[in-house]
SEDOLO-664690 format. One line per field, with one value per residue (C-alpha): residue in three letters; z, y, x; residue number from 1. Coordinates in nm, 3 decimals, always signed. Layout:
N
type = (ala;...);
z = (Z;...);
y = (Y;...);
x = (X;...);
seq = (NUM;...);
//
This chain:
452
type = (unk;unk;unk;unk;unk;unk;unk;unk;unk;unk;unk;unk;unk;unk;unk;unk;unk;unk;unk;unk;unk;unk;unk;unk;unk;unk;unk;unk;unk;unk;unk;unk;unk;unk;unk;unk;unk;unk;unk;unk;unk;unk;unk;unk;unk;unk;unk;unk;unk;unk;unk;unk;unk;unk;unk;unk;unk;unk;unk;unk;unk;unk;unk;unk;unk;unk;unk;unk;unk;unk;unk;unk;unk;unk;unk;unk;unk;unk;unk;unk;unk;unk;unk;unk;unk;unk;unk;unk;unk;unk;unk;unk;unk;unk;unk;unk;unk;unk;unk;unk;unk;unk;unk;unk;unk;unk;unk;unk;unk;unk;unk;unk;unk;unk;unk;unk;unk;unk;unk;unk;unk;unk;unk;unk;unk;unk;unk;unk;unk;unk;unk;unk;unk;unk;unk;unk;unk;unk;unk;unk;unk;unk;unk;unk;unk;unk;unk;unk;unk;unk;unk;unk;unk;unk;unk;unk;unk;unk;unk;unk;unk;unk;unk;unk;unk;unk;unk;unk;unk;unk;unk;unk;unk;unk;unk;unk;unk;unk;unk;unk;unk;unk;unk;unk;unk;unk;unk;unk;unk;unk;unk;unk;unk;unk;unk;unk;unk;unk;unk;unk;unk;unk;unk;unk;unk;unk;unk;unk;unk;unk;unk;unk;unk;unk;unk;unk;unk;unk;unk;unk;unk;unk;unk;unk;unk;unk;unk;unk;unk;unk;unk;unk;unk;unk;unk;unk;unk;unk;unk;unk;unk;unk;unk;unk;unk;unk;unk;unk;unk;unk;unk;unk;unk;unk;unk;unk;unk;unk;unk;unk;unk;unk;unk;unk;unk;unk;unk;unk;unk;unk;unk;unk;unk;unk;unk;unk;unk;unk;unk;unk;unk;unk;unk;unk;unk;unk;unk;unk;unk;unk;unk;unk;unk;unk;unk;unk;unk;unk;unk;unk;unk;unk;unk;unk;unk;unk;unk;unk;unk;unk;unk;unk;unk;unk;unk;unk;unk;unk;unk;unk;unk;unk;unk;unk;unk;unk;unk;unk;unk;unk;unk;unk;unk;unk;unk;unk;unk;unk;unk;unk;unk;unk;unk;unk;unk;unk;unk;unk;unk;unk;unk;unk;unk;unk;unk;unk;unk;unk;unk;unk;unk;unk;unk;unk;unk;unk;unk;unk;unk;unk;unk;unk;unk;unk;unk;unk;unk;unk;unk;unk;unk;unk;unk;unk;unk;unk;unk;unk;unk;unk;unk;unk;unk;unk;unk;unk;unk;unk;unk;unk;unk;unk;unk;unk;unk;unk;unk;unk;unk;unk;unk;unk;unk;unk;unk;unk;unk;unk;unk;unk;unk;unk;unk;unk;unk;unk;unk;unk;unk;unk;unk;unk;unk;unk;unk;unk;unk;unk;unk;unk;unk;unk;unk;unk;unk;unk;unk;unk;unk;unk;unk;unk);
z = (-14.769;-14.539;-14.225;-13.927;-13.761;-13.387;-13.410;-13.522;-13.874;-14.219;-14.325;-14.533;-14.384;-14.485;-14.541;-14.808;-14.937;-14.941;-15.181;-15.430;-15.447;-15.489;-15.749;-15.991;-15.956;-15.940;-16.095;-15.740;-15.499;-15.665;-15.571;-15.222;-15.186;-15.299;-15.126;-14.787;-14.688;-14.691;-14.313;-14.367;-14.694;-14.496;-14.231;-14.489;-14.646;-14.296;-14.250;-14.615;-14.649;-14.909;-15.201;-15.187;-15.075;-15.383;-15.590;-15.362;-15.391;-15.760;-15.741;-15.507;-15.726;-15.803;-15.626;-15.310;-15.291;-15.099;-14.844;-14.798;-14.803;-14.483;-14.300;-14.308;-14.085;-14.149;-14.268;-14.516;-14.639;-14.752;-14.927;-15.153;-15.215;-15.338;-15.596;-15.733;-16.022;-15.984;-16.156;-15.954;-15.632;-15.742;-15.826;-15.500;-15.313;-15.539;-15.340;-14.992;-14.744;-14.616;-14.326;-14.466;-14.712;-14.468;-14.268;-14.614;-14.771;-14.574;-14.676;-15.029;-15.222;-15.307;-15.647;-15.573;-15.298;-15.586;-15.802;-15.568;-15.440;-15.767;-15.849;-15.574;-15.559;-15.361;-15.102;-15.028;-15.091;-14.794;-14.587;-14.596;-14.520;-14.248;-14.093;-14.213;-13.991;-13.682;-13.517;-13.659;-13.304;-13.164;-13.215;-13.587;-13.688;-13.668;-13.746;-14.036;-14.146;-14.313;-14.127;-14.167;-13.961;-13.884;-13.709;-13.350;-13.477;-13.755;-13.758;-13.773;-14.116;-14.235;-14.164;-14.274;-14.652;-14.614;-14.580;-14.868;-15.095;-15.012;-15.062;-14.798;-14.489;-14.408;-14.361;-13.960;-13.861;-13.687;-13.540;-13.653;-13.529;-13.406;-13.448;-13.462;-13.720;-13.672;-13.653;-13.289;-13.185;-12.946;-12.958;-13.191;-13.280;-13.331;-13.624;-13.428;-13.270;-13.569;-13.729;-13.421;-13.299;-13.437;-13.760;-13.637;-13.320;-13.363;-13.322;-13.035;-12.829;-12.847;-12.924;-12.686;-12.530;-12.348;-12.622;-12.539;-12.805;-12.817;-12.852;-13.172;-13.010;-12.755;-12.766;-12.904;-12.604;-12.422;-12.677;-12.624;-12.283;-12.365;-12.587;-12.275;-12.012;-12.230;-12.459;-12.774;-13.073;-13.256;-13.132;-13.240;-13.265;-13.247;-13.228;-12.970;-13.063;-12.997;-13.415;-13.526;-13.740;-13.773;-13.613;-13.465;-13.504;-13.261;-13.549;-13.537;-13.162;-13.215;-13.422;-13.143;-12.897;-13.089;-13.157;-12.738;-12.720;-12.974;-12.853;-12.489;-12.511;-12.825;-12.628;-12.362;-12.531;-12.803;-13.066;-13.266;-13.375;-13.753;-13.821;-14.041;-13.923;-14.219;-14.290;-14.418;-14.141;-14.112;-14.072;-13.783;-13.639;-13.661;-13.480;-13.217;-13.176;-13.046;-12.780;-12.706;-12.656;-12.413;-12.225;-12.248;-12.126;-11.867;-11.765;-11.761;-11.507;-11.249;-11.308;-11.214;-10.893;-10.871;-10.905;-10.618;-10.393;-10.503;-10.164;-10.002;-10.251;-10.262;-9.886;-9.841;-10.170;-10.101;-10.152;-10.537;-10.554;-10.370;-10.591;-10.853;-10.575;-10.456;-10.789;-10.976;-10.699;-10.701;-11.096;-11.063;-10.797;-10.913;-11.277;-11.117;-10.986;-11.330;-11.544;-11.306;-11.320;-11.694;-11.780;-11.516;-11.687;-12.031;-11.922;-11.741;-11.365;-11.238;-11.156;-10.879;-10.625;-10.571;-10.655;-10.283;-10.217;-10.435;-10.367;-10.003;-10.116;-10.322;-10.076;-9.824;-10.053;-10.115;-9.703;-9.688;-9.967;-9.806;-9.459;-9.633;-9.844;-9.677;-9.389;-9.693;-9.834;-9.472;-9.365;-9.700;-9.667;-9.359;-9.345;-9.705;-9.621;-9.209;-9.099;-8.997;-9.086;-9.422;-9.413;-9.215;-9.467;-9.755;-9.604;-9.475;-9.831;-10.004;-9.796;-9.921;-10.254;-10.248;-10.126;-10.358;-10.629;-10.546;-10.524;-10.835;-10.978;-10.943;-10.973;-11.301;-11.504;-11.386;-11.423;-11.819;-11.862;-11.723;-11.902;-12.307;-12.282;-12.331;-11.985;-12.197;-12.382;-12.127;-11.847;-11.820;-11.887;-11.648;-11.377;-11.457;-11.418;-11.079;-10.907;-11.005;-10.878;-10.540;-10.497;-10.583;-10.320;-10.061;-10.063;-10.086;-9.873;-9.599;-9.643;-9.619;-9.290;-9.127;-9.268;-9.275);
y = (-13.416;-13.588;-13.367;-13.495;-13.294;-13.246;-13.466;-13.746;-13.771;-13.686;-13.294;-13.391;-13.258;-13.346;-12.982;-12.953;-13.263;-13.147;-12.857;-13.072;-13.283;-12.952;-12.757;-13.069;-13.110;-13.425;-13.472;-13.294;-13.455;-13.796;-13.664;-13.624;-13.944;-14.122;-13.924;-14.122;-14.451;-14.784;-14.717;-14.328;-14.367;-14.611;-14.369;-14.101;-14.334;-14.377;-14.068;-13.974;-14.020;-14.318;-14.137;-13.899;-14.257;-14.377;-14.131;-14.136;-14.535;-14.475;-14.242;-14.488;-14.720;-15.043;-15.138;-14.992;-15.097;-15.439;-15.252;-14.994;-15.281;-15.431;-15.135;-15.078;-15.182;-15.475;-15.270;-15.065;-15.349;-15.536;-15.272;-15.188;-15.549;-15.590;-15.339;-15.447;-15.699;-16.049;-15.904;-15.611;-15.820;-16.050;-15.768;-15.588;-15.872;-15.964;-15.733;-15.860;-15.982;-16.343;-16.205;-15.910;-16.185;-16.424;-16.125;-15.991;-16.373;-16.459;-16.179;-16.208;-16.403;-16.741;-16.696;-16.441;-16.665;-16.944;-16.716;-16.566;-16.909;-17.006;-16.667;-16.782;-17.013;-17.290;-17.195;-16.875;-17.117;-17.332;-17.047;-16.875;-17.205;-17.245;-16.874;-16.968;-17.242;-17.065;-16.828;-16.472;-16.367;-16.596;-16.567;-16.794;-16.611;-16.269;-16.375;-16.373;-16.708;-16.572;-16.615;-16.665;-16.966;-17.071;-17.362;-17.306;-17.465;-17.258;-16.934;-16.593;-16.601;-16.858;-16.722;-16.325;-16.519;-16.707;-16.310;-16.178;-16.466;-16.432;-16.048;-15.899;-15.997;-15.974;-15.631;-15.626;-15.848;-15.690;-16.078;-16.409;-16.705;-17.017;-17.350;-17.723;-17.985;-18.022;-17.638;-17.617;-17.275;-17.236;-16.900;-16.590;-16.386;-15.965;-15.843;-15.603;-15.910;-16.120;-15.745;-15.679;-16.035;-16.188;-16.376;-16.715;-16.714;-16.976;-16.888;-17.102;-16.832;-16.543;-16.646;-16.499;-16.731;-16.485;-16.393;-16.583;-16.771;-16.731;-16.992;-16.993;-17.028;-16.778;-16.461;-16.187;-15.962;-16.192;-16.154;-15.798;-15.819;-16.044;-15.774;-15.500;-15.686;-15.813;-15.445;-15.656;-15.560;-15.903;-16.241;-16.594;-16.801;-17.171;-17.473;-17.729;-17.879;-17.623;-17.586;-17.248;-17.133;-16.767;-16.393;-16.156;-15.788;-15.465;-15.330;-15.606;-15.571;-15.225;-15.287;-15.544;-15.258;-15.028;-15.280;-15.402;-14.960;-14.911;-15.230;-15.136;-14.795;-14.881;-15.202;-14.993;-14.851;-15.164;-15.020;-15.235;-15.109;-15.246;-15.037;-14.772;-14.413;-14.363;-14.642;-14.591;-14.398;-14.680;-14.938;-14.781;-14.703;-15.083;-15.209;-14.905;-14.943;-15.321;-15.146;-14.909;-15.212;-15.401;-15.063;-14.983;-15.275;-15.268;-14.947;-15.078;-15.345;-15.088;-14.893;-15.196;-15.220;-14.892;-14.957;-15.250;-14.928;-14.693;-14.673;-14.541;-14.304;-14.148;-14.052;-13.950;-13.722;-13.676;-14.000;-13.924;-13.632;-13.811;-14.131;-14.083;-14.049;-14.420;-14.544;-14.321;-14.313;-14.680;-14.735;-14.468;-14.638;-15.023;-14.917;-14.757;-15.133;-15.312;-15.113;-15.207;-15.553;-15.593;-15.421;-15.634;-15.951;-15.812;-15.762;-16.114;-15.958;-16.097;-16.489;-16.709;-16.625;-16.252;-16.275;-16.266;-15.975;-15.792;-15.808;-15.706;-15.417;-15.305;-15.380;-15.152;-14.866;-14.891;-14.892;-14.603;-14.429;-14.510;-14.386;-14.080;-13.998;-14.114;-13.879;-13.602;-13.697;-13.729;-13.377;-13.172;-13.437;-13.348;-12.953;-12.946;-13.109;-13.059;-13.401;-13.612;-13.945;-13.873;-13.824;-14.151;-14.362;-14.231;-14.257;-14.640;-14.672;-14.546;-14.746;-15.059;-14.940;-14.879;-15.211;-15.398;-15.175;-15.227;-15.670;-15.685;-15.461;-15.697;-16.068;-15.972;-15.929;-16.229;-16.418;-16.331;-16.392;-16.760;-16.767;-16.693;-16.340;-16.042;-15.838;-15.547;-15.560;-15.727;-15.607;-15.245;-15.298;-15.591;-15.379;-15.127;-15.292;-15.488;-15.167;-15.002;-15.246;-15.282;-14.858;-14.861;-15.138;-15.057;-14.682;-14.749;-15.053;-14.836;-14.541;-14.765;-14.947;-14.615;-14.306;-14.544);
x = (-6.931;-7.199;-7.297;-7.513;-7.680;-7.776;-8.035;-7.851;-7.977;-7.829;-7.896;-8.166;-8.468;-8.787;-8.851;-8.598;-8.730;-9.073;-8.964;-8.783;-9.121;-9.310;-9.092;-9.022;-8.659;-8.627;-8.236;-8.171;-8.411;-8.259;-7.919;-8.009;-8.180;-7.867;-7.646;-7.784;-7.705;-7.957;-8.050;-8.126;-8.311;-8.532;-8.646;-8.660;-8.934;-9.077;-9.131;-9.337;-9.696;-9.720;-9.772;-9.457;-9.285;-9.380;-9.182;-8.842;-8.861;-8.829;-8.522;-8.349;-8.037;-8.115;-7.824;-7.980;-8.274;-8.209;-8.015;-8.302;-8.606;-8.412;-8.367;-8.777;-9.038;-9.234;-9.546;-9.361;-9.162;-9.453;-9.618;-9.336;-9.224;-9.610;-9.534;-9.204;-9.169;-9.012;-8.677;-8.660;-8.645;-8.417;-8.189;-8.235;-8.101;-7.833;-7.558;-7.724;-7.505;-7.609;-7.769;-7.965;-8.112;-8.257;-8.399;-8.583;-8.619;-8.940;-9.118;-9.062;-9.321;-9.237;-9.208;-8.952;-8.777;-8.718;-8.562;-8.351;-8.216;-8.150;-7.909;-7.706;-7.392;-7.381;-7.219;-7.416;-7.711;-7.593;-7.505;-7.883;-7.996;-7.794;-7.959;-8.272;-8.315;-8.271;-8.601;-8.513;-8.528;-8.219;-7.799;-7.856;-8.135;-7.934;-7.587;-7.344;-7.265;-6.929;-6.640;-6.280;-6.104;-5.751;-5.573;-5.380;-5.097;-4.984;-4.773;-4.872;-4.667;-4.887;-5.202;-5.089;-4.989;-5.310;-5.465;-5.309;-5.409;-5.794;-5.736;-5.992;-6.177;-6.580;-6.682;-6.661;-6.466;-6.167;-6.034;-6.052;-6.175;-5.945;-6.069;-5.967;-5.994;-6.360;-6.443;-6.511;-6.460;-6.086;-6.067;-6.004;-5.703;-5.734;-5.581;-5.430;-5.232;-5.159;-4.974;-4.768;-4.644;-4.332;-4.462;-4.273;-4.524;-4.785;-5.209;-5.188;-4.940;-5.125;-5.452;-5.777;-5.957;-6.166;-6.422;-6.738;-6.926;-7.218;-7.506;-7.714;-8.091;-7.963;-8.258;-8.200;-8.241;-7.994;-7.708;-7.782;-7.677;-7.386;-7.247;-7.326;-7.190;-6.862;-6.773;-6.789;-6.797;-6.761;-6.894;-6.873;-7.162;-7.168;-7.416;-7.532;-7.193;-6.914;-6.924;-6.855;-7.159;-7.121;-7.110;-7.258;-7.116;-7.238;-7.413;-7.724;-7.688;-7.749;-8.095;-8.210;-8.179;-8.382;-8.612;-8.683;-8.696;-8.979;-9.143;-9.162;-9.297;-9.544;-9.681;-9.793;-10.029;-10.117;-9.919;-9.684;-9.333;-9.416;-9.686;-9.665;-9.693;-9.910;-10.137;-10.458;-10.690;-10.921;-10.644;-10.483;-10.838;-10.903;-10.569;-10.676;-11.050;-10.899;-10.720;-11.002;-11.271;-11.062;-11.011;-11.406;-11.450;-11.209;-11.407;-11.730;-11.658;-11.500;-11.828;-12.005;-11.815;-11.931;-12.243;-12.298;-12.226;-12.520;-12.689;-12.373;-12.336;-12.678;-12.670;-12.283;-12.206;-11.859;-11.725;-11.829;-11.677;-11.346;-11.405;-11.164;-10.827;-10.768;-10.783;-10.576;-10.332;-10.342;-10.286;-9.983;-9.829;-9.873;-9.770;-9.428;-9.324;-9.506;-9.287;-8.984;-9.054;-9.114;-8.765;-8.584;-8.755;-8.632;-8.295;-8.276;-8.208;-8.512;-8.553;-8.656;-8.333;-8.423;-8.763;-8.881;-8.639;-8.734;-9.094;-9.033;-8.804;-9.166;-9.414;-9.152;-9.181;-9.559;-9.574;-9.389;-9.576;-9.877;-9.839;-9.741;-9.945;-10.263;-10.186;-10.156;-10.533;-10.660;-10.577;-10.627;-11.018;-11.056;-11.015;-11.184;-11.518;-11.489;-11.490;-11.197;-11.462;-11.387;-11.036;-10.966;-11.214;-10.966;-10.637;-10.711;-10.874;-10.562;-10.277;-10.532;-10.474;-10.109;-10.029;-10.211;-10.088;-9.695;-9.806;-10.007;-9.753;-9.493;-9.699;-9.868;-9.615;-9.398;-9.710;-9.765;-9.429;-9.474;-9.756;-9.579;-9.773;-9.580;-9.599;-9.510;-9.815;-10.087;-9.926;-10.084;-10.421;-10.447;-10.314;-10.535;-10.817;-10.687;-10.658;-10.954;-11.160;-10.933;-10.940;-11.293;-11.390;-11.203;-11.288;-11.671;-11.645;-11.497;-11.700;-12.013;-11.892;-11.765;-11.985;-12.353);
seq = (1;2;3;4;5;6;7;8;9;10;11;12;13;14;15;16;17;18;19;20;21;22;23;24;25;26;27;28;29;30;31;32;33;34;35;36;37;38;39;40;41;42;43;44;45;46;47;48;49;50;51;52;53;54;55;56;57;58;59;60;61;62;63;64;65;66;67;68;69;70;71;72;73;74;75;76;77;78;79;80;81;82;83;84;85;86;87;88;89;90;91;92;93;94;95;96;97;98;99;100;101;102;103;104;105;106;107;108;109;110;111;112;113;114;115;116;117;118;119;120;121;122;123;124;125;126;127;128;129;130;131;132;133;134;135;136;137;138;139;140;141;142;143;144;145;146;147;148;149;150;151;152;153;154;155;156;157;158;159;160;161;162;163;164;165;166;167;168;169;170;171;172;173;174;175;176;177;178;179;180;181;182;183;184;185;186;187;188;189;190;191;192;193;194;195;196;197;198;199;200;201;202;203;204;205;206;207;208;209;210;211;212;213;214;215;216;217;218;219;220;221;222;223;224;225;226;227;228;229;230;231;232;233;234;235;236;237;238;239;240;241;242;243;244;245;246;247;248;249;250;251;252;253;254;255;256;257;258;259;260;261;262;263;264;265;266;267;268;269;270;271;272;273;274;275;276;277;278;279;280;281;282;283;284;285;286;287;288;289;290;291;292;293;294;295;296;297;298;299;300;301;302;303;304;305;306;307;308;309;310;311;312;313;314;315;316;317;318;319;320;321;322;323;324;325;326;327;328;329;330;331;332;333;334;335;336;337;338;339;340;341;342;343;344;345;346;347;348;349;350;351;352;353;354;355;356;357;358;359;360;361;362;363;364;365;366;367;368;369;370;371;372;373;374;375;376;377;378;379;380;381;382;383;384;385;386;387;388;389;390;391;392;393;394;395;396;397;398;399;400;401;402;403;404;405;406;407;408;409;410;411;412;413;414;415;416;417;418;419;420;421;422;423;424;425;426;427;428;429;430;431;432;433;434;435;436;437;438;439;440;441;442;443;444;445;446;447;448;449;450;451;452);
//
């Protein structure tokens, strides 16, 4: 029997694996491999250096393999499709549900793609197109074009013989979908319903008409919070026209969540969620040393800033030694509200109508932060080097910094967002660099004017 464990994973560690790579027994290592399911084989692989990947990827069932190769990140994917044969592809996606396929069919050579077209009906054919034309990141481009569909007008009778004659439902779909004569979506009907009603009631009676379809070019992030705000677990999708087109169940909402997750916390530091944890050392120093350069550079120009105040800082040595405060307090605070900001773009709680409102409710709190906290640094300043000069040039300098923190906090990353740039990504080192330059000024600029 399967066990999970506390941390939420299968009890195959990768210790345990580790020793069936070591000792040779590989009848027993494949065992355990199989034993998992597609999504926890994939993070198994994840989680190997590539050349103990390599073996578990051959212990894997053909039958598998599909399953696993859309579970993976981008990074991994591609290196392990470039190693499989033409036949071995087309037989990993021969058990793929329509939706897995289009999410693996653009990355498979073209080649490949032709021959895996051509192993499919017609139907199926028309049904991957019909994904396929939607951005991978909207409603179409994540749904399941298979559906089941019944008239309003019939009786439950009809449509429970109609059940029994197809001889199983979609994996997932716990309701199905009402529409009329020219498959506009009316409503659905829960099999939990259509098994407890009197059989000579009609779909029309006790149909619900509550379950939101969903638009196909809806974002993916927003259908997320469709399925949040609504409990579902099943959605219908439709067109421009009303048409039913497919569905959308809470497992792919669940992947789009952990998707935005890895995203935001990897774009903060210019990290993308495709990568793999162990590509080559001078690969992921390459996409790093990117990251580094704009920081560097980032730095130097605060240094500059710096620099135009060398005078002031050869004849009073304590603002160097007090230098590094107002900024650092200033990229703390501004990254608090840019953080805020860029989740309550994600999520879609942030538009033009409490936009001011909001702003004031940040520029409050920086105010109160900075009377605070500048009367903190202006007495510790003050008893430390015996001069209250220097604590009043660093508590005006700091309430500067605070409140142009908590504004550029909250402009820059509804600025990027109007601008198509990801405030996730951009967002942090632009307000880095905004507020050292602002803490920097300010506390030099002050200390000149007051201390010279």
């Amino acid at each position: 029997m399967k066990r999970i464990s506390e941390s939420g994973s299968v009890s195959v560690s990768l210790h345990t694996l580790q020793e069936a790579l070591e000792t040779g027994t590989m009848r027993q290592l494949k065992g355990m491999v199989n034993a998992l399911n597609p999504a926890e084989i994939a993070d198994l692989l994840e989680s190997l250096p590539p050349p103990q990947r390599e073996i578990v990827w051959e212990l894997i069932a053909t039958e598998d393999e599909g399953g696993v190769l859309v579970e993976l990140n981008e990074e991994v994917r591609a290196t392990l499709i470039g190693a499989m044969e033409t036949a071995e592809l087309v037989a990993a996606t021969a058990k793929l549900a329509i939706d897995d396929l289009a999410d693996l069919v653009a990355e498979l050579p073209e080649a490949v793609n032709r021959e895996v077209l051509r192993s499919l009906d017609a139907s199926d054919r028309q049904r991957l197109q019909a994904v396929l034309k939607y951005d991978e990141d909207s409603a179409g481009g994540m749904m399941n074009p298979e559906t089941v569909t019944i008239r309003p007008d019939v009786t439950l009778e009809v449509v429970l013989r109609y059940l029994r004659m197809r001889g199983e439902l979609p994996r997932g779909m716990d309701a199905i979908f009402v529409v009329n004569r020219s498959g506009n979506y009316l409503g659905s009907l829960p099999l939990t319903q259509l098994v407890t009603t009197d059989p000579e009631s009609t779909v029309a009676e006790i149909m619900d008409t509550d379950l939101p379809a969903i638009d196909a070019n809806m974002q993916a992030a927003q259908v997320a919070t469709v399925f949040e705000n609504y409990d579902l677990i099943l959605a219908p999708v439709t067109d421009d026209t009303g048409k039913l087109v497919g569905r959308i169940n809470v497992d792919d909402v669940l992947d789009v969540i952990r998707e935005e997750a890895s995203h935001s916390v990897l774009s903060m530091a210019g990290l993308d969620e495709d990568d793999d944890m162990f590509a080559p050392i001078t690969t992921s120093a390459r996409r790093r040393s990117i990251w580094l350069g704009v920081n560097l550079a980032t730095a130097f120009l605060a240094a500059w800033v710096a620099g135009l105040f060398e005078a002031t800082l050869d004849q009073v040595v304590i603002l160097a030694i007090l230098m590094p405060v107002v900024p650092s307090m200033g990229g703390i605070a501004g990254t608090q509200t840019l953080i805020l900001i860029t989740r309550g773009l994600a999520l879609g709680q942030i538009e033009r109508a409490n936009a001011r409102w909001l702003l004031r409710k940040e520029v409050g709190v920086a105010v109160l932060n900075a009377v605070g906290w500048a009367s903190v640094v202006a007495l510790v300043t003050s008893w430390w080097f015996g001069t209250w000069r220097v604590g009043a040039v660093i508590a005006l300098a700091l309430g500067v910094s605070l409140l142009f923190a908590a504004v550029t906090g909250f402009i820059v990353p509804v600025l990027l967002k109007r601008l198509g740039i990801d405030p996730a990504l951009a967002g942090g080192v632009v307000l880095t660099t905004i507020t050292d330059i602002v803490g920097l000024v300010s506390f030099l600029g002050i200390g000149t004017l007051v201390l010279l």
